[in-house]
C-alpha positions as CSV (number, residue, x, y, z in Angstrom):
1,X,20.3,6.5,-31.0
2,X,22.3,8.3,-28.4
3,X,25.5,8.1,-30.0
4,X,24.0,9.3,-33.3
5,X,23.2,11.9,-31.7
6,X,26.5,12.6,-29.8
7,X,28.4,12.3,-33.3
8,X,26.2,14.9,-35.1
9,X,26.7,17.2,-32.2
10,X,30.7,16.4,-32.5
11,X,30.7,16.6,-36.5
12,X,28.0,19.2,-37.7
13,X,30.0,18.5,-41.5
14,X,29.1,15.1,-41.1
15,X,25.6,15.8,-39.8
16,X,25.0,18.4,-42.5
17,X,26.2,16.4,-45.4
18,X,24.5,13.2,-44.2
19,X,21.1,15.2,-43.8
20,X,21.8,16.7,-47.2
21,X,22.3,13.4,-48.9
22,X,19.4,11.6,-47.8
23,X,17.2,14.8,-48.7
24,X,18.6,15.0,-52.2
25,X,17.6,11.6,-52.4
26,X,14.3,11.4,-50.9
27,X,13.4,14.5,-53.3
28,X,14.6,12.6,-56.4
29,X,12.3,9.8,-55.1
30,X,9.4,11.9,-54.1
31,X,9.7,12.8,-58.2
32,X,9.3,9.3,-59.1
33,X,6.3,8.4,-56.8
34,X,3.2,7.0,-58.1
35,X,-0.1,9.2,-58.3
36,X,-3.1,7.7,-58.2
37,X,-7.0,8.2,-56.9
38,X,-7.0,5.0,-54.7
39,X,-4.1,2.5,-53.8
40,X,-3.5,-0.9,-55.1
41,X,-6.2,-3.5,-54.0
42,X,-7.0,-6.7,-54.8
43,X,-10.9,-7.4,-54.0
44,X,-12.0,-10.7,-52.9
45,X,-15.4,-10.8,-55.3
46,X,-15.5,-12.9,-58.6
47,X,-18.3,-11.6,-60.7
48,X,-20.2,-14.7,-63.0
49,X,-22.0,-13.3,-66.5
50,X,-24.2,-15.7,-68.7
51,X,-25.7,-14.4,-71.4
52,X,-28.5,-16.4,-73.1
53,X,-29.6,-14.1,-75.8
54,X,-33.8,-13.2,-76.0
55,X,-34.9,-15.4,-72.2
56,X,-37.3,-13.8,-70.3
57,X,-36.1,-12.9,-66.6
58,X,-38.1,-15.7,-65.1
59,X,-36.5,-18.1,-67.6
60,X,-32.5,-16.7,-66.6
61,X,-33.3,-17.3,-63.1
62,X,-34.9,-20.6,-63.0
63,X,-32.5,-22.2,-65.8
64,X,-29.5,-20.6,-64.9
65,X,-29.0,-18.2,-61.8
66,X,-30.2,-20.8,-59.2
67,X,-28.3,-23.9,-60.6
68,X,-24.9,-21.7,-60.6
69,X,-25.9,-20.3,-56.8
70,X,-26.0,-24.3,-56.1
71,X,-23.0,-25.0,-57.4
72,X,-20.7,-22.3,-56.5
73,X,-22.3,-22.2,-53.0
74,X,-20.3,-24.6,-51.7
75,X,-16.9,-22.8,-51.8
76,X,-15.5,-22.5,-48.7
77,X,-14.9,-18.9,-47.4
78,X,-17.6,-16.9,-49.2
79,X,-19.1,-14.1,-46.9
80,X,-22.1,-12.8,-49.4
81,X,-23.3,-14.6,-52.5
82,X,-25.7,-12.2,-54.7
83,X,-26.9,-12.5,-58.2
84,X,-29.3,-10.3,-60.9
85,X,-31.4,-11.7,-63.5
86,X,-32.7,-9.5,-66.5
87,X,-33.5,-10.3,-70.0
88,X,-30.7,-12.1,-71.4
89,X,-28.5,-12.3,-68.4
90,X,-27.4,-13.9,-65.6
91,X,-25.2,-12.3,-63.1
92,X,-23.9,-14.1,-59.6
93,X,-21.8,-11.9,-57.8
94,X,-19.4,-14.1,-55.0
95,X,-17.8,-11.8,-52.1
96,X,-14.9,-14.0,-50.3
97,X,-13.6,-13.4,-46.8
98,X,-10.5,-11.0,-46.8
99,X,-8.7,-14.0,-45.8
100,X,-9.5,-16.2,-48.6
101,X,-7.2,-16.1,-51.8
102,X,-8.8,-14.7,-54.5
103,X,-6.6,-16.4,-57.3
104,X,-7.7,-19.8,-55.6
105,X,-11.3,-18.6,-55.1
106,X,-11.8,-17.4,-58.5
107,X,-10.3,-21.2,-59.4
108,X,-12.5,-22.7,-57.7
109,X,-15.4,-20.9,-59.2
110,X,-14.3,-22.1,-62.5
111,X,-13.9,-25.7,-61.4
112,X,-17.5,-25.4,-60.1
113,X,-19.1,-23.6,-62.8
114,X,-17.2,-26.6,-65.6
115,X,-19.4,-29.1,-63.7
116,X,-22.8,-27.5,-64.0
117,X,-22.5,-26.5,-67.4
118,X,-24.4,-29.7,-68.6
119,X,-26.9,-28.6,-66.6
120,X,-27.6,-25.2,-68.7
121,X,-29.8,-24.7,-71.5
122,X,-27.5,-25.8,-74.6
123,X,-27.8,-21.9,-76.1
124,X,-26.0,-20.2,-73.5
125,X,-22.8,-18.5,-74.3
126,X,-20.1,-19.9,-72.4
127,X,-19.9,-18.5,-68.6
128,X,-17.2,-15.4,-68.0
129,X,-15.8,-15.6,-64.6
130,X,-14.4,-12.0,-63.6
131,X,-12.5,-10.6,-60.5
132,X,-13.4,-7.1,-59.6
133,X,-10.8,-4.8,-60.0
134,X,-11.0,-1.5,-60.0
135,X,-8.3,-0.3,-61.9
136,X,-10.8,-1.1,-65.1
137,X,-13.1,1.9,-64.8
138,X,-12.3,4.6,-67.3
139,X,-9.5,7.0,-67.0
140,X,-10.1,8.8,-70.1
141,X,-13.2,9.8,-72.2
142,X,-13.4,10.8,-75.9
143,X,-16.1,11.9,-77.7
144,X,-16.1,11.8,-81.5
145,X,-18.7,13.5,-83.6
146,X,-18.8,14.4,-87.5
147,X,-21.4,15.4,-90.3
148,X,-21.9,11.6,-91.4
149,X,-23.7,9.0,-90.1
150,X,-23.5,6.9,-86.9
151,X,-22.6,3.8,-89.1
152,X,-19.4,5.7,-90.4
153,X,-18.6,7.4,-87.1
154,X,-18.5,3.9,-85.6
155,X,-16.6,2.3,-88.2
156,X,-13.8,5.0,-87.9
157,X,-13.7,5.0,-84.1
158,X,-13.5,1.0,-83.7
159,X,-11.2,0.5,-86.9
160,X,-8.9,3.4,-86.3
161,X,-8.8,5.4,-83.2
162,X,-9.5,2.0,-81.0
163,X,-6.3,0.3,-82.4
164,X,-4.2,3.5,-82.1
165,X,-5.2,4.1,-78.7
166,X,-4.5,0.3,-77.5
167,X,-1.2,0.5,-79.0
168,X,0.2,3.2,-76.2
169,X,1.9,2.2,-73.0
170,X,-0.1,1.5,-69.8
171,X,-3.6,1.5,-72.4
172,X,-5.4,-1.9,-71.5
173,X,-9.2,-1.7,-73.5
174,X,-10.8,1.2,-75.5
175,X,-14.6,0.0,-75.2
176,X,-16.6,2.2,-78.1
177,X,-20.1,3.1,-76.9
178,X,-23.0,4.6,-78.7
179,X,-21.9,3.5,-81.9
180,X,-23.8,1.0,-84.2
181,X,-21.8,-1.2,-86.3
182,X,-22.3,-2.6,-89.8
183,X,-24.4,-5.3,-89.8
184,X,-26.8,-7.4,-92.9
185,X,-30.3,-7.4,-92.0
186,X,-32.1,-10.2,-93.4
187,X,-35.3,-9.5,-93.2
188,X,-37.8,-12.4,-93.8
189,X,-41.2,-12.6,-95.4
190,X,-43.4,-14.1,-93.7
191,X,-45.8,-15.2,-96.4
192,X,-43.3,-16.2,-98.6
193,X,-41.9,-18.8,-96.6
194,X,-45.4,-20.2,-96.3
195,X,-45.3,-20.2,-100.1
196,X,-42.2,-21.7,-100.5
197,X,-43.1,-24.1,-97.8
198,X,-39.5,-23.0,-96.4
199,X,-39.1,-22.6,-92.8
200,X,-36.7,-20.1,-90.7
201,X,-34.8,-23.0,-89.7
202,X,-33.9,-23.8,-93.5
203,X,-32.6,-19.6,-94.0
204,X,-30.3,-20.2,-90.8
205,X,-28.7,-23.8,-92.1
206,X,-28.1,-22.2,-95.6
207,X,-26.7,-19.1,-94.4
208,X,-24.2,-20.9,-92.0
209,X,-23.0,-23.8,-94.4
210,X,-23.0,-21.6,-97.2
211,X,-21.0,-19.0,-95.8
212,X,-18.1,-20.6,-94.5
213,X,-14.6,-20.9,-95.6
214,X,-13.2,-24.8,-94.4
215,X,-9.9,-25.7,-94.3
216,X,-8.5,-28.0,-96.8
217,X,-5.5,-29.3,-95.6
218,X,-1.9,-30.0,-96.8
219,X,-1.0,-30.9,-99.9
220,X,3.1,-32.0,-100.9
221,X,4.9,-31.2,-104.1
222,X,8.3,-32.6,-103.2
223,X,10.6,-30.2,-100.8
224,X,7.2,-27.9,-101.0
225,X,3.6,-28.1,-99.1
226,X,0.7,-26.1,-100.4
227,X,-1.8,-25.2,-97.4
228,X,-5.6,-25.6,-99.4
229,X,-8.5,-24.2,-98.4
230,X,-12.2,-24.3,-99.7
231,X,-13.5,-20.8,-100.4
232,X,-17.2,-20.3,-99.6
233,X,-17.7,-16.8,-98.0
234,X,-19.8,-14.0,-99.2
235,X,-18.1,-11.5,-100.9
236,X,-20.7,-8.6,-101.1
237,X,-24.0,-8.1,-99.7
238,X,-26.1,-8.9,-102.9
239,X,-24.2,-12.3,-102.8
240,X,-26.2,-13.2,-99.9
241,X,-29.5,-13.3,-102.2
242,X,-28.1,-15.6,-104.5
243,X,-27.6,-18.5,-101.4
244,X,-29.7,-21.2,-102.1
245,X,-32.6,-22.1,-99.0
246,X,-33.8,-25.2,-101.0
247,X,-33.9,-26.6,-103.9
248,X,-38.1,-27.1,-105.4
249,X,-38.9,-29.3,-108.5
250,X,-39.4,-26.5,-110.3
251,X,-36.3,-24.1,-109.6
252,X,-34.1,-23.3,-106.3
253,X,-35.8,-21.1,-104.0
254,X,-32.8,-18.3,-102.8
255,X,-32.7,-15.8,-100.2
256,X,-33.9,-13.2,-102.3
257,X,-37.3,-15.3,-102.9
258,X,-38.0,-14.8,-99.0
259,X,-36.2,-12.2,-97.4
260,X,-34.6,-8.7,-98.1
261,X,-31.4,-8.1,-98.0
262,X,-30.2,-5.0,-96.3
263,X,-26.7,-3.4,-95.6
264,X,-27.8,-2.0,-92.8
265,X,-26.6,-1.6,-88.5
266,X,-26.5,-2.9,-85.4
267,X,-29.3,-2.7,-83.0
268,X,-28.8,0.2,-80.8
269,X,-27.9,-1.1,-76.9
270,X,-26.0,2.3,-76.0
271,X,-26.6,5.7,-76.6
272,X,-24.1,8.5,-76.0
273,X,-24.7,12.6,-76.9
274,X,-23.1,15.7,-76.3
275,X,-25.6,18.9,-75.8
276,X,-28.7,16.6,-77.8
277,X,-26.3,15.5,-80.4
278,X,-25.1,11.9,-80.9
279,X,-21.9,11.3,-80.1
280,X,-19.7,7.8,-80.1
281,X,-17.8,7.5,-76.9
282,X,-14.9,6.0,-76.2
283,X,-13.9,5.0,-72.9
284,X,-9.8,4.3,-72.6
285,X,-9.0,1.8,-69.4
286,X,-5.5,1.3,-68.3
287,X,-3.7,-1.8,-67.9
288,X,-3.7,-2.8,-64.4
289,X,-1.2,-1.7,-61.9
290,X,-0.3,1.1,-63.9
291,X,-0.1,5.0,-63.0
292,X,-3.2,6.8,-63.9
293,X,-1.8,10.2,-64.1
294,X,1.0,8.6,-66.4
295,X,-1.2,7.2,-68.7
296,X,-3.6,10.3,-69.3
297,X,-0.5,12.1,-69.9
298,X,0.8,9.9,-72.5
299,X,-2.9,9.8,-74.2
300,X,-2.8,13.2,-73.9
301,X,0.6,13.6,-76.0
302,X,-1.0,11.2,-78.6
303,X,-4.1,13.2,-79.2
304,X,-2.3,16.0,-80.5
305,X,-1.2,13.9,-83.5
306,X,-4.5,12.3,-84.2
307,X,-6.6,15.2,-84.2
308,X,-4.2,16.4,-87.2
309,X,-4.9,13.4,-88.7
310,X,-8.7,13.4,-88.4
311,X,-10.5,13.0,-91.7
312,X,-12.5,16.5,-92.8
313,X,-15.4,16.8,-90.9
314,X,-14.8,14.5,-87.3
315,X,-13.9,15.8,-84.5
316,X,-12.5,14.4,-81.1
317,X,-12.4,15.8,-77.9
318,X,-12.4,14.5,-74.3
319,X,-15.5,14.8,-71.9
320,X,-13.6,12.9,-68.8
321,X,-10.0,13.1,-67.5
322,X,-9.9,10.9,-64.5
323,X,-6.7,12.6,-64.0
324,X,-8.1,16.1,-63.2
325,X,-9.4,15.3,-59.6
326,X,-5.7,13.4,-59.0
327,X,-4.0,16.0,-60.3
328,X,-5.7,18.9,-58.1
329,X,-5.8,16.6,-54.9
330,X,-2.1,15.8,-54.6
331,X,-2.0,19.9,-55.1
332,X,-4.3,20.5,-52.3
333,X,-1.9,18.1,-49.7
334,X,1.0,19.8,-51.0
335,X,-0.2,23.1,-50.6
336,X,-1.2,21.9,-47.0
337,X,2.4,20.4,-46.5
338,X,3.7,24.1,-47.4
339,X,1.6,26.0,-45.0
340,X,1.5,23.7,-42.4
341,X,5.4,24.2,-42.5
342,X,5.2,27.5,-42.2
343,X,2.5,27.9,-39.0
344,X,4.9,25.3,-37.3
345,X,7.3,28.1,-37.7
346,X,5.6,30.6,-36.7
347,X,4.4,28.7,-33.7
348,X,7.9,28.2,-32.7
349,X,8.8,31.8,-33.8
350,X,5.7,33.5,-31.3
351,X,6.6,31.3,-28.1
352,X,10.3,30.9,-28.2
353,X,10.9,33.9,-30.1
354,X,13.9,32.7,-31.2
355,X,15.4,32.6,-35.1
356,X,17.6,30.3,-34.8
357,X,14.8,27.7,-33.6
358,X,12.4,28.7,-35.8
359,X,14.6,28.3,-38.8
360,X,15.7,25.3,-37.8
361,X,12.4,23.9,-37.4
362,X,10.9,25.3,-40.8
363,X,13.7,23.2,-42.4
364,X,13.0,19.8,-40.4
365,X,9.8,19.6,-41.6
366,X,10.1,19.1,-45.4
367,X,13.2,17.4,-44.6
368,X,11.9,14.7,-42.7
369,X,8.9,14.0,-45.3
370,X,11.6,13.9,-48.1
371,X,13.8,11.8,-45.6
372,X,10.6,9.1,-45.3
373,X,9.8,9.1,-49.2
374,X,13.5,7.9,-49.1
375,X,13.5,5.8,-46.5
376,X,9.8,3.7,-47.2
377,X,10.1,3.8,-51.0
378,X,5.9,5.4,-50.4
379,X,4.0,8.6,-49.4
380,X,0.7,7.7,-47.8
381,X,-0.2,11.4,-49.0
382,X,0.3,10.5,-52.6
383,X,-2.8,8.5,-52.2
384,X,-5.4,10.8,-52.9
């Protein structure tokens, strides 16, 4: 680099404008730099969930958690294997070496867990195999609240806000807790099923062949076709007491003989308040690889619109901005950039006591950090 030198020493134009180019450009790249909390990682765990709805702990674990620890065990390059058993679900958690490919290894866990399945109880829900990533934690909270009840609430936050909020750029899932959805109760009577000599079996067979809409296939009318289709689903909840359970001598027994209908909600899994009062939350995560900061932003610019558009009564507001702490620790190392500048400086000034060398280290400094954004394309600093 000695001749670099030489020719900056013999051209100061051509050393000033070539210093001055690459700093205009590292500043319009320094602009353009990603900021985000942590930097791009791929971890090398696959996370397994069953679900087998109303088994005891002791029944997940013996049925299903040990049988998928044999059969995934076998992998080659797996440094811990854990799992977690509670009511209703199995969880086996697989950590690979930092060598191992975690497409290939989360393959592989698929190809195992295909050949135990015959294995598991026949009422399982089909295994989800997951790789931990942790771009899917929340970036943005919202609370919504309003003078009706949680049914409506929820109804308006999954029908409405959810789909507007997927819709933006970088937005991957909006995942609505606290809320309790529409559901029909049918409530059976136990004494009138002894009565009627009908069983619970007979109510879940009526309800799922006579609530169905089949596909009728194709029917030709010369250059036409006509797609046909046999329409058998429940149009309203007092329809569902007219469904026939079984047919006596005397007269059909119906739903309505042995249960009660009810229009009612969900079971409550999640709760989410605000000061005591309920709330339905909903938690925005971005789409993988994107910019954090970006994404809040753009949210952000949405949410003025909706809230103008919020029915009377609701209100929305946000409770967590993953942004915030971003936001204020990029500010922090750039306010340490500035003032470690400027003690350089006055380092220089007190012991050489000399302007000229002083000024021209205050302005190598931020140069040269301008010059590397250039240069590298990344700021290990804009990693918070």
């Amino acid at each position: 680099m000695q001749w670099l030198a030489e020719l900056c020493v013999k051209r100061p134009v051509f050393a000033t404008v070539l210093i001055l180019s690459l700093s205009v450009v590292g500043i319009f790249a320094f602009m353009k730099l990603g900021v985000d909390r942590y930097p791009k990682i791929d971890l090398p765990t696959v996370l397994i969930t069953t679900v087998q709805p109303g088994a005891a702990p002791e029944q997940i674990e013996t049925e299903i958690t040990d049988k998928i620890e044999e059969a995934v065990n076998t992998i080659s390059g797996i440094d811990e294997l854990r799992s977690s058993s509670s009511e209703g679900v199995s969880q086996v958690i697989i950590s690979f070496l930092l060598d191992k490919d975690i497409d290939v290894g989360a393959q592989e866990v698929r190809d195992k867990i295909n050949s135990v399945l015959p294995q598991l109880p026949k009422t399982i829900q089909q295994p989800r195999v997951d790789r931990m990533d942790p771009d899917a934690s929340p970036v943005l909270s919202l609370a919504l609240t309003a003078d009706k009840s949680v049914r409506d609430i929820t109804e308006y936050a999954d029908k409405v806000l959810r789909r507007q909020l997927e819709s933006l750029n970088g937005v991957g899932q909006v995942v609505v807790n606290g809320g309790r959805e529409r559901q029909i109760n049918i409530r059976l009577d136990a004494d009138r099923l002894r009565a009627y000599n009908v069983t619970v079996t007979d109510v879940s067979r009526a309800l799922n062949t006579q609530n169905a809409e089949i596909p009728g296939g194709r029917m030709d009318q010369g250059g036409s076709s006509i797609t046909l289709r046999t329409r058998g689903r429940v149009q309203s909840v007092e329809e569902f007491g007219d469904i026939v359970v079984k047919a006596n001598q005397t007269h059909p027994v119906k739903i309505s003989d042995v249960a009660q209908v009810e229009d009612g909600m969900a079971d409550l899994d999640t709760v989410a308040n605000i000061n005591g009062t309920s709330t339905v939350l909903l938690n925005i995560r971005r789409q993988s690889g994107t910019n954090t900061v970006e994404v809040v932003n753009g949210i952000k610019d949405q949410l003025k619109e909706t809230v103008k558009a919020l029915p009377p009564g609701y209100k929305l507001r946000i409770v967590r901005d993953g942004a915030e702490f971003i936001e204020a620790s990029i500010h922090n190392v750039e306010e340490h950039l500035i003032v470690g500048s400027l003690l350089a400086a006055f380092v220089v000034m007190l012991f050489l006591t000399n302007l000229r060398s002083t000024i021209i280290s205050a302005i190598a400094i931020p140069t040269s950090i301008v010059r590397h954004s250039a240069s590298s394309g990344t700021w290990a600093s804009r990693s918070t």
